[in-house]
Backbone as JSON Lines, residues from 0, in Angstrom:
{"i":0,"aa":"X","n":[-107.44,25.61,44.91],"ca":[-108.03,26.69,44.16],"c":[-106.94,27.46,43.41]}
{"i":1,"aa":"X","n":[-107.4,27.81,42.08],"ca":[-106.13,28.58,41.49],"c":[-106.41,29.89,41.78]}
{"i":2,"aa":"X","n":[-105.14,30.35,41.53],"ca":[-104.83,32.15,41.82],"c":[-105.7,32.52,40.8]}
{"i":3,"aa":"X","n":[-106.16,33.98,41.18],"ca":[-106.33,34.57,40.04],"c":[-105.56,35.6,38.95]}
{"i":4,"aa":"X","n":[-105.94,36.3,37.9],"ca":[-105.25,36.3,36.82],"c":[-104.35,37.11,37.81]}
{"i":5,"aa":"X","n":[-104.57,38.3,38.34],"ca":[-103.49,39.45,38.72],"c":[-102.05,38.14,39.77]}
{"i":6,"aa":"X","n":[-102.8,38.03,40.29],"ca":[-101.71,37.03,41.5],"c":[-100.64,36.22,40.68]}
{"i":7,"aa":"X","n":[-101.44,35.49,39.54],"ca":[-100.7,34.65,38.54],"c":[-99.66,35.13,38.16]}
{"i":8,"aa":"X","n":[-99.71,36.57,37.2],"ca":[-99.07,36.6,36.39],"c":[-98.07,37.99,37.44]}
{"i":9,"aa":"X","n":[-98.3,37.92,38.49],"ca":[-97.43,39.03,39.25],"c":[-96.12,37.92,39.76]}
{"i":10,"aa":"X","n":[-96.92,36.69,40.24],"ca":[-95.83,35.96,40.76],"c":[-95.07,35.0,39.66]}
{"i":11,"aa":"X","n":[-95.57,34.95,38.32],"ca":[-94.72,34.48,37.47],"c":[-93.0,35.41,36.81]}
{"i":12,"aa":"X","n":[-94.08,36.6,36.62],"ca":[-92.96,37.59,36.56],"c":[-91.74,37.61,37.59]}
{"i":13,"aa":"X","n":[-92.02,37.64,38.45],"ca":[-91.51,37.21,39.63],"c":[-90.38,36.7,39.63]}
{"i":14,"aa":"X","n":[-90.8,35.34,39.72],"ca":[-89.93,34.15,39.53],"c":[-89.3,33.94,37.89]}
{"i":15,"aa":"X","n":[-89.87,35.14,37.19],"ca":[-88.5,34.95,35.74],"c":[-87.53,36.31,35.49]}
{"i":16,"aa":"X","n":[-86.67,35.65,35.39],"ca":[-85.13,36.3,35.69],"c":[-84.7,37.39,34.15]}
{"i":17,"aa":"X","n":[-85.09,38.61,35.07],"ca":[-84.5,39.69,34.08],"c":[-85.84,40.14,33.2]}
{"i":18,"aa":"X","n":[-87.11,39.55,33.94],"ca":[-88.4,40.16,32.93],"c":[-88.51,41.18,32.78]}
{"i":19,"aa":"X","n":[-88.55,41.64,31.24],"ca":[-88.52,42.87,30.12],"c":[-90.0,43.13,29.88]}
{"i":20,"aa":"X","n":[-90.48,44.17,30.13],"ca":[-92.07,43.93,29.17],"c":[-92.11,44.4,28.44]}
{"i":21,"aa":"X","n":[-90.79,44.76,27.96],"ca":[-90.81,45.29,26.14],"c":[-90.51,44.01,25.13]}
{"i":22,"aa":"X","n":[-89.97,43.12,25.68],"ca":[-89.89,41.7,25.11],"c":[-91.23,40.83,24.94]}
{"i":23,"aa":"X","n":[-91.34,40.99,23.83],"ca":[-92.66,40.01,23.45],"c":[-92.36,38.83,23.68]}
{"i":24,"aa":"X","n":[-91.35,38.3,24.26],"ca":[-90.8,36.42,23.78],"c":[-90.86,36.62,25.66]}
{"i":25,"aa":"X","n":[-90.91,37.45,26.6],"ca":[-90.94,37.2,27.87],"c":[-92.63,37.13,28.31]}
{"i":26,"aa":"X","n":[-93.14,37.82,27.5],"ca":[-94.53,37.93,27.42],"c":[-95.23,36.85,27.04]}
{"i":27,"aa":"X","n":[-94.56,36.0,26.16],"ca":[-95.03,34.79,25.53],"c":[-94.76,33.71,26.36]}
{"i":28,"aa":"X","n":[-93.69,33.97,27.24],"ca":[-93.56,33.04,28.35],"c":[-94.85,32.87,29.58]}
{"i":29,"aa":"X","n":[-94.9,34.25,29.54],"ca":[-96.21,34.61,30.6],"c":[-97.23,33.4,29.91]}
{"i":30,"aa":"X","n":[-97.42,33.66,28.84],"ca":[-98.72,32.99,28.35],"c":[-98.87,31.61,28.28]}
{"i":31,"aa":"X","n":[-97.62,31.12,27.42],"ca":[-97.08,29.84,28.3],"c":[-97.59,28.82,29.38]}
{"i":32,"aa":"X","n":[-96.96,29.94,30.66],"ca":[-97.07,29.42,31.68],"c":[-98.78,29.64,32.05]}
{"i":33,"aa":"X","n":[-99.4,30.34,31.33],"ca":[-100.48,30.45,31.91],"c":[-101.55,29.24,31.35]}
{"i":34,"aa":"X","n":[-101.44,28.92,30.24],"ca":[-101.99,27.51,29.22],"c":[-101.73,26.5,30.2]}
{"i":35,"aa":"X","n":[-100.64,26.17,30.54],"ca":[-100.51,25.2,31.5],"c":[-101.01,25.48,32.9]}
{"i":36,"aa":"X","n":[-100.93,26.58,33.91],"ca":[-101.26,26.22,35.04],"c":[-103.04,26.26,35.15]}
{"i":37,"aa":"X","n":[-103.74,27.2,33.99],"ca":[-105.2,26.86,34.04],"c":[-105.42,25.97,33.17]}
{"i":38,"aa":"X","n":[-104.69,24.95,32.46],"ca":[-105.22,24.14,32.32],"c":[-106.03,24.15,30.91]}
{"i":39,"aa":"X","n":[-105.9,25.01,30.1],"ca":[-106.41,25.33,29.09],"c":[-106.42,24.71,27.6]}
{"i":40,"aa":"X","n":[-106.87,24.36,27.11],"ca":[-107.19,23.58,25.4],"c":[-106.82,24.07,24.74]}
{"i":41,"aa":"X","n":[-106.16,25.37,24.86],"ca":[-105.9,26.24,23.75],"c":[-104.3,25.83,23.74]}
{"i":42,"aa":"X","n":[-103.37,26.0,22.58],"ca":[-102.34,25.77,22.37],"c":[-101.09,26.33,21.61]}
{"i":43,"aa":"X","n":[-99.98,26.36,21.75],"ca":[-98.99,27.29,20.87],"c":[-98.07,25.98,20.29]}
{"i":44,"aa":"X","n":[-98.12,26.34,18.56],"ca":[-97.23,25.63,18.08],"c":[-96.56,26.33,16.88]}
{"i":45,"aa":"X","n":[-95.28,25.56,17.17],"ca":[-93.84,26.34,16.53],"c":[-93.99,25.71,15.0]}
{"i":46,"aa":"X","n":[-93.84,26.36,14.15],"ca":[-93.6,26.13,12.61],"c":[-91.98,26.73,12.22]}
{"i":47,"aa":"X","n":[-90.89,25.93,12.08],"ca":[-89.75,26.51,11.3],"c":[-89.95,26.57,9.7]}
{"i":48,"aa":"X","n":[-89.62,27.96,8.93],"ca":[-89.97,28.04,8.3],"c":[-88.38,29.03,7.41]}
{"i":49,"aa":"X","n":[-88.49,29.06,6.01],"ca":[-87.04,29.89,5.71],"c":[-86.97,31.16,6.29]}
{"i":50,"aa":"X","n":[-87.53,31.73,6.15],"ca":[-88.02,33.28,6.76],"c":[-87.77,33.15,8.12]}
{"i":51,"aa":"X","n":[-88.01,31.75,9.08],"ca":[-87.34,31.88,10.46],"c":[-88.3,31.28,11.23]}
{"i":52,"aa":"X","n":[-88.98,31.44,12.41],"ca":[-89.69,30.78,13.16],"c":[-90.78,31.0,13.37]}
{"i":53,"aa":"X","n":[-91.95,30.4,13.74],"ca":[-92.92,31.31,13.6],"c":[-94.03,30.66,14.53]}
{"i":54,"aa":"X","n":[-94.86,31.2,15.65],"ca":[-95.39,30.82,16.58],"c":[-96.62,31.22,16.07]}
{"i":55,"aa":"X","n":[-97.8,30.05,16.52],"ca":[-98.91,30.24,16.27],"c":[-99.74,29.94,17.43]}
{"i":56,"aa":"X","n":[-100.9,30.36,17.92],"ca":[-101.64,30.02,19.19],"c":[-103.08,30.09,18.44]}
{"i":57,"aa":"X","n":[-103.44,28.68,18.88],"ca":[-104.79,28.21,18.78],"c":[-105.42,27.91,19.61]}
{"i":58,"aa":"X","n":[-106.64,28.67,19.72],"ca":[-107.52,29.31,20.89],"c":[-108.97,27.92,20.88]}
{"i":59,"aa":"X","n":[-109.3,27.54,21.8],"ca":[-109.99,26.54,21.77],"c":[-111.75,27.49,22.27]}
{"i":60,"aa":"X","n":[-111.59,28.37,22.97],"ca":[-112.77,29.17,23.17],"c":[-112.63,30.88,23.26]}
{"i":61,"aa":"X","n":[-113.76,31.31,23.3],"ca":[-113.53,33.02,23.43],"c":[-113.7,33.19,24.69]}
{"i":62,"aa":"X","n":[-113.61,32.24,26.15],"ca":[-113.21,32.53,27.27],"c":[-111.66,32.52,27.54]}
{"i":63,"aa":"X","n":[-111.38,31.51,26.5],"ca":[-110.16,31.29,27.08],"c":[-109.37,32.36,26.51]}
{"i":64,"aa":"X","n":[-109.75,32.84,25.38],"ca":[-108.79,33.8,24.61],"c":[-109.18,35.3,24.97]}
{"i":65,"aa":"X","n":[-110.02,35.49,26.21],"ca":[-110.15,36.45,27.12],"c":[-109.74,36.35,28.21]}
{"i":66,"aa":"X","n":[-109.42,35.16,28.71],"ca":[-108.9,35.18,30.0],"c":[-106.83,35.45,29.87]}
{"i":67,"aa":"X","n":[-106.17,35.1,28.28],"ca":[-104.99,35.14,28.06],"c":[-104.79,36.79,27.54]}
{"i":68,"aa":"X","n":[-105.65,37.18,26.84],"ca":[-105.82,38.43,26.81],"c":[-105.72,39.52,28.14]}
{"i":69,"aa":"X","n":[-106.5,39.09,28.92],"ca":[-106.08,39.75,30.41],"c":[-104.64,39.24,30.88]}
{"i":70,"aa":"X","n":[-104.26,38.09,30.94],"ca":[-102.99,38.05,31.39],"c":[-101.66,38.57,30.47]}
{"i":71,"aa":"X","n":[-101.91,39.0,28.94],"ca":[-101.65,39.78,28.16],"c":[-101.47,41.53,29.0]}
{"i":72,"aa":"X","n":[-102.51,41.99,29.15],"ca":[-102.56,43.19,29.93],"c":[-102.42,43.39,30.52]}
{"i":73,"aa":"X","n":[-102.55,42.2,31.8],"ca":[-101.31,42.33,33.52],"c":[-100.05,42.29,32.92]}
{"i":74,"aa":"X","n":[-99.65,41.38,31.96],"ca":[-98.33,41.59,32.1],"c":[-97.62,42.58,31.56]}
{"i":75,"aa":"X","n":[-98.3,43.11,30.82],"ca":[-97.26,44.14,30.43],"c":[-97.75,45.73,31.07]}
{"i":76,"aa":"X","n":[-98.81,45.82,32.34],"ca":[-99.07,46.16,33.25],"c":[-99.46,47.78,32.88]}
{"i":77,"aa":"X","n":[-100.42,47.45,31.98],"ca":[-100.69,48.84,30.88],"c":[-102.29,49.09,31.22]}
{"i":78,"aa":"X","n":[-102.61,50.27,30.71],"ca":[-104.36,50.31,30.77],"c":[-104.52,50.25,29.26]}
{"i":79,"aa":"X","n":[-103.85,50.58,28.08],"ca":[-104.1,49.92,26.91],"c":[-105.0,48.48,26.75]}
{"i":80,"aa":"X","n":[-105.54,48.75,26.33],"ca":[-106.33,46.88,25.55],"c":[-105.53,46.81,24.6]}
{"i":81,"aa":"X","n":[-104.47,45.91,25.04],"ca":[-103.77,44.9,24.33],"c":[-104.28,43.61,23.95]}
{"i":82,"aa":"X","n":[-104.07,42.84,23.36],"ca":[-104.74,41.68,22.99],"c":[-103.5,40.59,22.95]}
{"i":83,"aa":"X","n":[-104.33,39.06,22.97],"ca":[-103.31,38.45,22.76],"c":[-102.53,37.62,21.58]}
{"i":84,"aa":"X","n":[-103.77,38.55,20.27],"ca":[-103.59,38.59,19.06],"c":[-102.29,39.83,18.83]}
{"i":85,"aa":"X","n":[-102.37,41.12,19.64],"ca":[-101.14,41.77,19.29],"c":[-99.89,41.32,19.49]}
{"i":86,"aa":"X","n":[-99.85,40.09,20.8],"ca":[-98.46,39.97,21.06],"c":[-98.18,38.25,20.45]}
{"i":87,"aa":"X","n":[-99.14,37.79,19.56],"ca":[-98.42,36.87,18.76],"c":[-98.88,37.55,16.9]}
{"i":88,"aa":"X","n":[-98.59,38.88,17.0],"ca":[-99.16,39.48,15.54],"c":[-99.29,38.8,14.64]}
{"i":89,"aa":"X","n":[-100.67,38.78,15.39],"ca":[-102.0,37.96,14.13],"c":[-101.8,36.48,13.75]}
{"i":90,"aa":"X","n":[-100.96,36.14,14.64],"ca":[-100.74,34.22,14.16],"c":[-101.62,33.77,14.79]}
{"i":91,"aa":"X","n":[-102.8,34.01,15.01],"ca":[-103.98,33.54,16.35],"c":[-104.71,32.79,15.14]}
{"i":92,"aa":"X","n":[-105.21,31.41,15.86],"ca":[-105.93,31.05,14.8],"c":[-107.27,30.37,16.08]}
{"i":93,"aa":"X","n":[-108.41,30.75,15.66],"ca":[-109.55,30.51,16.37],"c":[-110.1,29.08,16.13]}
{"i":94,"aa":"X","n":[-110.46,28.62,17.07],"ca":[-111.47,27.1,16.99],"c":[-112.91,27.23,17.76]}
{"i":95,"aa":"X","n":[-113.33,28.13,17.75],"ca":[-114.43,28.2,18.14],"c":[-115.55,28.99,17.23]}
């Protein structure tokens, strides 16, 4: 059975060394790791570009892009509704 979101993303933090939650790129790790351990359809892909790098996440459902959204908001351990469109600003691209 998998953990749920709070357990997940308490013990990922955890186990990564020197986590900032003012760092959006440690946050993006969170999310990361979270695509992979639930297992999720949704996906992040890197575009190099002149301007520099540029990450995009494509959301395969509006569960799933609520369930990364909450692990969005554990991790950076706020009562704000953050989204997980704020912490890849606006590179979200929907498939559903």
């Amino acid at each position: 059975m998998k953990k749920n979101i709070d357990q997940f993303v308490r013990e990922t933090i955890s186990h990564t060394k020197h986590f900032d939650v003012n760092n959006i790129n440690h946050i993006k790790e969170v999310v990361r790791y979270a695509l992979s351990y639930y297992e999720l359809n949704s996906y992040e892909e890197i575009e190099n570009t002149e301007l520099g790098t540029i990450e995009y996440l494509y959301l395969h459902s509006m569960a799933e892009e609520n369930l990364l959204s909450k692990v969005v908001q554990q991790s950076l351990n706020s009562n704000k509704p953050y989204t997980i469109e704020d912490i890849y600003q606006g590179y979200v691209i929907r498939r559903h």
